[in-house]
Every structure is written in C-alpha cells, then in structure tokens.
C-alpha positions as MATLAB code, in Angstrom:
seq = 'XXXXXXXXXXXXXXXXXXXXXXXXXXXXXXXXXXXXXXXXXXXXXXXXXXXXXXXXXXXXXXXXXXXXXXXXXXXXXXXXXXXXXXXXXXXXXXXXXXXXXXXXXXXXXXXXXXXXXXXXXXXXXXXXXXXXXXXXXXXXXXXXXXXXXXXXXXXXXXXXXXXXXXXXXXXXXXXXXXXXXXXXXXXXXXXXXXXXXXXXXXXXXXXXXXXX';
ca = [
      -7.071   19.096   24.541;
      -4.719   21.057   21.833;
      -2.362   19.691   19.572;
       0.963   18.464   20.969;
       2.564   17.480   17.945;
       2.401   19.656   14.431;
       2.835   18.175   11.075;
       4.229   20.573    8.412;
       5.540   18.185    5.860;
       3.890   17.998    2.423;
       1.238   15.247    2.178;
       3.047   11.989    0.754;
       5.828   12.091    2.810;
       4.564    8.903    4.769;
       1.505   11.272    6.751;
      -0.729    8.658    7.107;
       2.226    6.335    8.407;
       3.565    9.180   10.558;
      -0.480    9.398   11.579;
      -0.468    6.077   12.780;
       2.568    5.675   14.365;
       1.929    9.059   16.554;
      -1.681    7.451   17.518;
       0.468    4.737   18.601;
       2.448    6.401   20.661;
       0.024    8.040   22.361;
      -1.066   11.320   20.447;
      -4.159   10.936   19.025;
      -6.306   11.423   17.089;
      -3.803   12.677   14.716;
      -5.842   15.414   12.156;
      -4.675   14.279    8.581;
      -6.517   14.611    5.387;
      -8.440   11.709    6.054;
     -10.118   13.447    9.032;
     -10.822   16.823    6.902;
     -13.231   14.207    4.624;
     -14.633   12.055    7.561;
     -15.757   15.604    9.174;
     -18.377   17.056    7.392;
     -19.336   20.024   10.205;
     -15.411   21.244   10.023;
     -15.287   21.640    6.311;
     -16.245   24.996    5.899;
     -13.320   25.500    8.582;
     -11.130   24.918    5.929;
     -12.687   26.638    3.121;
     -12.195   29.787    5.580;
      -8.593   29.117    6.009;
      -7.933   28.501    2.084;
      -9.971   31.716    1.591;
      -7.001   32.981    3.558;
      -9.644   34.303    6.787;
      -8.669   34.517   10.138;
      -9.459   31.148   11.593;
      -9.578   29.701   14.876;
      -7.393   26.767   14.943;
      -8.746   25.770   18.709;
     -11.371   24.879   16.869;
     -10.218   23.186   13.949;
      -8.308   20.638   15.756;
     -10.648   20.418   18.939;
     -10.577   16.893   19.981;
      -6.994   16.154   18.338;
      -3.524   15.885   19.940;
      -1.413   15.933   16.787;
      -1.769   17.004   13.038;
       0.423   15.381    9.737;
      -0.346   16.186    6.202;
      -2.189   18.447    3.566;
      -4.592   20.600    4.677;
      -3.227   21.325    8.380;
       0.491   21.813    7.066;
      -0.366   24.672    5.448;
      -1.109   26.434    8.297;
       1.864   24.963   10.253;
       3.397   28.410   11.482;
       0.062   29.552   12.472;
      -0.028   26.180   14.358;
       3.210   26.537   15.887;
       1.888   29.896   17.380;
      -1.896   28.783   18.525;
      -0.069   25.983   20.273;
       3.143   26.792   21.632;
       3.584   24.145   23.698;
       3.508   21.704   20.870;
       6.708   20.113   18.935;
       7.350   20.009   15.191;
       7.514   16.889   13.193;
       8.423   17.825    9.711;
       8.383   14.720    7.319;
      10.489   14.779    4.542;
      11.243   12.127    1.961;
      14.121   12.083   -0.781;
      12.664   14.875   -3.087;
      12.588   12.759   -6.279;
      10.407    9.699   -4.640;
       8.036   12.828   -2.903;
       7.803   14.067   -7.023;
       6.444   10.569   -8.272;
       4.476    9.507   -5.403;
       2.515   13.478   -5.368;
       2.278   13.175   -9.266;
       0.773    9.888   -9.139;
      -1.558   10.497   -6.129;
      -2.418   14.068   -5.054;
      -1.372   15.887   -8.362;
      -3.136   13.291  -10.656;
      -6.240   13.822   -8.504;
      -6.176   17.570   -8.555;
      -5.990   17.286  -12.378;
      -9.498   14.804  -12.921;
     -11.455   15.041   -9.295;
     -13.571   17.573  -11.595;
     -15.059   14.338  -13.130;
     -15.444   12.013  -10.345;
     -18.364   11.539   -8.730;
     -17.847   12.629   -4.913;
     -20.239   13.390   -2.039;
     -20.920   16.830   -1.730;
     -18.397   17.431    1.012;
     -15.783   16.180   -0.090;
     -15.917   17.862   -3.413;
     -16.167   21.277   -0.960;
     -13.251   19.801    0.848;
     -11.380   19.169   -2.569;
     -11.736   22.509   -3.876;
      -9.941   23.724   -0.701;
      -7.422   21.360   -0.838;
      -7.032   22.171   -4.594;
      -6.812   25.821   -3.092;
      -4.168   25.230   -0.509;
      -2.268   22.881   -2.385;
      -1.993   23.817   -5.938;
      -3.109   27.960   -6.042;
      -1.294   29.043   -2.756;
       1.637   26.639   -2.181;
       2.666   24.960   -6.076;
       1.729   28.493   -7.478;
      -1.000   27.347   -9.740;
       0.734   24.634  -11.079;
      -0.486   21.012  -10.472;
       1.770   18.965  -12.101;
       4.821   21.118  -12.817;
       7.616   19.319  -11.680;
      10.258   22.104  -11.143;
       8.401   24.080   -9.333;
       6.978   21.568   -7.455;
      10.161   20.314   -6.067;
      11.443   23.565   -5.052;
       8.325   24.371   -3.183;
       8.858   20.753   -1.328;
      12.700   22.358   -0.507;
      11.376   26.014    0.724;
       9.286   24.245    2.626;
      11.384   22.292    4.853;
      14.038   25.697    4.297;
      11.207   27.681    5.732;
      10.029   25.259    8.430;
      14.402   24.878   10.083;
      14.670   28.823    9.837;
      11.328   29.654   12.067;
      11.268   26.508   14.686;
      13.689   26.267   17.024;
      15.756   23.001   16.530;
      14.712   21.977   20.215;
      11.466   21.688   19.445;
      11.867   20.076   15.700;
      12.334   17.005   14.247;
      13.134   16.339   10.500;
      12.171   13.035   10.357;
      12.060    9.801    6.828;
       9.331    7.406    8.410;
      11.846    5.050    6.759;
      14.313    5.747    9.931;
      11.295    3.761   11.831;
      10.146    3.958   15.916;
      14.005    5.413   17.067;
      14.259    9.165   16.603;
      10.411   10.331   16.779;
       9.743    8.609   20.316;
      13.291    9.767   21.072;
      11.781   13.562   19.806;
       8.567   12.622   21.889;
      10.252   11.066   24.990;
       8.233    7.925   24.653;
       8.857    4.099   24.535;
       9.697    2.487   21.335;
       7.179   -0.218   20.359;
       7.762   -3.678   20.513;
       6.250   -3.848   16.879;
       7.261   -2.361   13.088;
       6.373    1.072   12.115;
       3.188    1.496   10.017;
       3.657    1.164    6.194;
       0.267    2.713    4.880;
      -1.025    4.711    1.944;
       0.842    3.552   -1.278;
      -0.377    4.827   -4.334;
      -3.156    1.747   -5.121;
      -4.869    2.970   -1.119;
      -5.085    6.388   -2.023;
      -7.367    5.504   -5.307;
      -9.092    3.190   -3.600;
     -10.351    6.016   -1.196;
     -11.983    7.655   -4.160;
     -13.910    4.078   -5.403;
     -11.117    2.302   -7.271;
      -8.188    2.740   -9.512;
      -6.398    5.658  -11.373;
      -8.665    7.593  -13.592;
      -7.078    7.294  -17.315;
];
C-alpha cells in the first residue's frame, strides 16, 4: 500500500483529529500513536527506531496510507524519503496552546507513567516514546517549557526548509475540511471536522483521570 500522506507535526497539534479527518477522506488507516499501542507485533519496530537502528519503514506502516503524530513524526524525513510519492501534512497549533495541552497530556505522562500500571506493551511502547520524545527531540527535558517550545519552532523550521512547498501543507485543524482536501485534491465533506482528543480522552486511555 505505502503511505500517501506523512504527518510530522508534534503530537497535540489536533493528530488524532487530523487522523480522523484523513480516514475520512479516504487515507486510511492513518498510523498515530494510538496504532503504535493497539499493535503489539510492531512494537519492537519502534524500540529499533528510538534505538536510532536502521529500520524499515515499509514495514512499519504496512497496511497504512497516512501517518500523524508522535512516534512516526520523528522519523518524518526518513518518511519523506521511503515514500516519495507521498505529501506532507505538518500540523501546527499556536505555540502557547501546543505548551499547555503537551504539559498537561504527553509531558505529565512522561513524568508518572513509571507508576501506572500498564500492559506490558505499552510500557515497552512508552519507554520508546519517552525515548523519541523527551531524550532525542526535547533534549532530556520533559517539562521544560523553553526548550520545549523552541523544539516545537525548529521543527516546523526544519520540516519548510527540506519539503518542497508543492508537496507541503502547514495546516491548524481549526481552519477545518478547506485547505487539506484542497492539499489532497479531494471533496470537502458535507459534515464538521473531527474535534477529538482533549485533555480528559487522553487520561481516560490510561484508566481514568490525571495522576496527582
């Protein structure tokens, strides 16, 4: 199949809306951190790629058409070169909403998943993530805001300088159905975009509210 559509936005930039909307439209299944949990067998995929090992990305997206979010953006230029037919969706939101939704979500849980009680794989598919995320893109630090926020900026920085703007779209899920099916050459839907994954849903994936 292949992917033809890669996410390199930072996870809580609307993903799992951007996931939804792109199944929508035609591209799925979309890969998104959800998937790395649900798949069991492709775990120690990851742990290879956060181990920074050459790793076949034909087979860590066989089956899937597109790719949003943490832990497939971090391999977005590798992407972007296994699949070069494939078009860029980079998902951005305004930095200081991306800051309180990550420190509430995704940096909260990097700082107490140590003491929740998770299956097996997903712990193994945690410590990747944690190794991705934190170690090799927020330079160690989980919850440092500063640095943080600049990584969020290099990131879209580094993602305009090495895609061609033909084949990229910056795209707010709050501009809605317009300029992605525009991007993608598809209908818009006679229906709202999705709104998913506020900060309550993301605990709730992990058996209930915000560890105190």
């Amino acid at each position: 199949m292949g992917l033809s559509v890669i996410g390199s936005g930072f996870g809580r930039t609307g993903t799992l809306s951007l996931k939804h909307a792109l199944e929508r439209l035609g591209f799925g299944p979309c890969h998104h951190m959800e998937e790395a949990f649900k798949n069991p067998d492709r775990v120690p995929l990851w742990q290879r790629i956060a181990a920074r090992e050459a790793t076949d990305l034909q087979q860590v997206y066989a089956g899937y058409r597109a790719q949003v979010d943490w832990p497939g953006a971090h391999v977005w230029r590798e992407a972007a070169a296994a699949f070069p037919d494939a078009r860029v969706v980079h998902s951005v939101r305004p930095p200081e909403s991306w800051w309180k939704s990550y420190s509430a979500t995704i940096g909260r849980f990097f700082e107490v998943y140590g003491d929740i009680d998770l299956p097996p794989h997903i712990r193994a598919m945690s410590d990747a993530a944690y190794e991705i995320i934190v170690n090799q893109t927020l330079d160690g630090r989980t919850l440092d805001k500063e640095s943080a926020l600049a990584a969020f900026r290099k990131r879209t920085d580094d993602v305009r300088a090495a895609i061609p703007s033909e084949r990229l779209l910056i795209f707010d899920v709050a501009e809605g159905w317009e300029p992605l099916c525009r991007f993608l050459d598809v209908p818009v839907p006679n229906e709202p975009f999705p709104r998913l994954n506020s900060t309550t849903e993301f605990w709730e994936n992990f058996g209930g509210g915000e560890p105190h």
